[in-house]
N, C-alpha and C positions, 0 to 999 in steps of 0.2 A: 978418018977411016977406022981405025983402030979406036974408039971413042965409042962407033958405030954398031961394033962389034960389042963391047963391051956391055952395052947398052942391051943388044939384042939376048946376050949371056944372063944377064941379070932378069929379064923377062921369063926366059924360058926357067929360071930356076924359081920365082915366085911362084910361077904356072905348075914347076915342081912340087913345092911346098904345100901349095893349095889342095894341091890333089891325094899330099899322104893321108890326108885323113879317111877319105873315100879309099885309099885303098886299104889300109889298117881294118876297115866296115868288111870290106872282100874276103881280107884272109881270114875274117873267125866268119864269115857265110863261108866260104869254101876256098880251099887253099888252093887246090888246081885252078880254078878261073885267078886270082889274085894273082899267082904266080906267070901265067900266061898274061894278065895285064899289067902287072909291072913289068916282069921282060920285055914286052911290045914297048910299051911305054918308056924306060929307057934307051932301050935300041936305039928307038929314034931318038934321041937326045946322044947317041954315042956310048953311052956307058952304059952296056950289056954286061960289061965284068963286074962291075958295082952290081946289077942285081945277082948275080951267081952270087954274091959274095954274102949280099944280103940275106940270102935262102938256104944260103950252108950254114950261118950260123945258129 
């Protein structure tokens, strides 16, 4: 069960990984869209404070 988990963790953060690139491309097209898709985009992954933190800096 917990192995399971793990597993499904490690998924969703490649899926993470794969996709900063595509978003790094958004925020020099346009910060407002970027911005609204990585917040969506982590939300759902649970770490909405990880992106504030990443746009305050």
């Amino acid at each position: 069960w917990k192995y399971k988990i793990q597993k499904s963790a490690k998924k969703e953060f490649s899926i993470y990984n794969s996709n900063s690139t595509d978003l790094k491309r958004l925020l020099k097209t346009s910060i407002s869209k970027a911005k609204v898709y990585k917040l969506n985009y982590l939300d759902s992954l649970g770490e909405l404070s990880l992106a504030k933190e990443y746009f305050q800096s």
